[in-house]
N, C-alpha and C positions, 0 to 999 in steps of 0.2 A: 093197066092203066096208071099213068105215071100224074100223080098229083102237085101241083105249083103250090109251093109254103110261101105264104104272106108276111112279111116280118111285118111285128106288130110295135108301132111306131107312134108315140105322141107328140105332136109338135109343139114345142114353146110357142107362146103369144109372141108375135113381133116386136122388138125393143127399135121403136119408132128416132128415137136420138141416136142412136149408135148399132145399126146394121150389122157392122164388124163383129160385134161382139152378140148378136144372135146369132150369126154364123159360126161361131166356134162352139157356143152352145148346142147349135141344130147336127154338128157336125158332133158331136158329143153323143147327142141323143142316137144318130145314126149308127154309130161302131154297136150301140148296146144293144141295137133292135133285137128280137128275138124271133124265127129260134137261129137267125145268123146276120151278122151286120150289113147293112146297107153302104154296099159301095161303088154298084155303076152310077154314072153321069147321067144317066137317061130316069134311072129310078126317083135320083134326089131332086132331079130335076121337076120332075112330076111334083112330089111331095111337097116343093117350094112355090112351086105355080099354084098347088092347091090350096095351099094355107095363105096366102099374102093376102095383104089388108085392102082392101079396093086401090084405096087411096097410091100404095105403092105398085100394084101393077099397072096402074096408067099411066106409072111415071118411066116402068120399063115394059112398055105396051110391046113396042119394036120388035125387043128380044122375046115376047112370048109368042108373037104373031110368028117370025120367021128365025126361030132358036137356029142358032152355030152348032150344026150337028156333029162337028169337030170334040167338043167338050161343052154342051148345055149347060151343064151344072158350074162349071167352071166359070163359063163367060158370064149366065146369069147372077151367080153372088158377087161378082166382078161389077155389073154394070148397075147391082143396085146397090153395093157398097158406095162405088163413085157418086150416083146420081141420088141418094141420099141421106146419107150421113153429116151431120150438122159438121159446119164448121167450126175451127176453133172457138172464133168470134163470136157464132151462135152460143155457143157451148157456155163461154164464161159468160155472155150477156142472159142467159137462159139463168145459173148458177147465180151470178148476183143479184138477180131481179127477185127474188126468193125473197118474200116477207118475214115470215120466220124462219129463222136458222138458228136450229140447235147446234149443239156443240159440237157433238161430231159432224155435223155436214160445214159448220163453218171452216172446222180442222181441214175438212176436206178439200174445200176452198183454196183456203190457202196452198195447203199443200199441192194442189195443184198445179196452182198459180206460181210458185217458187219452181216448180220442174219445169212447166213450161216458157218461165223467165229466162232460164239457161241455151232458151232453143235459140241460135242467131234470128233464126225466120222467124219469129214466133215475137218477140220484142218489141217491134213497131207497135202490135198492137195491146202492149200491155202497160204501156207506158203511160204517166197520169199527166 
């Protein structure tokens, strides 16, 4: 009798501002599973449908309702990357609306704000 090993899997809390960057985390977490990495489409896929936050499966209801059984996993970080990830605009209005700002997050600031001063697109809206 042939027994199925569970990789044992903790998922990061959802990083609600930036998507992108819980997916490279989640996909972190994945290689390490134990006792071997997670890496079909159908597995991670599950794993992401189970953990998301209400609030963002309703915003990719579609794709959980009737998933792209081409690449699930694929399309769905795809379509919640797209569909919610702040924009730039959010992003620094989000960043300067900050009542206190210690020093390194003001550093931070800036420093962001000078990298993304050099983006052509990006200029309209950073301009005073």
């Amino acid at each position: 009798m042939a027994t199925q090993e569970m990789a044992a899997i903790v998922i990061p809390p959802f990083i609600q501002p930036d998507p992108a960057l819980w997916f490279h985390i989640l996909e972190s977490t994945f290689e390490l599973a134990s006792p071997k990495p997670t890496t079909e489409s159908k597995t991670k896929y599950n794993f992401v449908v189970a953990h998301l936050p209400p609030e963002i499966a309703t915003v990719v209801r579609d794709v959980i309702i009737q998933p792209d059984f081409s690449d699930t996993y694929a399309d769905l970080k795809h379509k919640i990357i797209d569909r919610c990830s702040e924009s730039k605009t959010q992003e620094f209005r989000r960043l300067l609306a900050c009542e206190s700002l210690r020093g390194s997050e003001a550093e931070r600031i800036t420093s962001r704000y000078e990298k993304e001063s050099r983006n052509p697109q990006h200029r309209r809206f950073l301009t005073v």
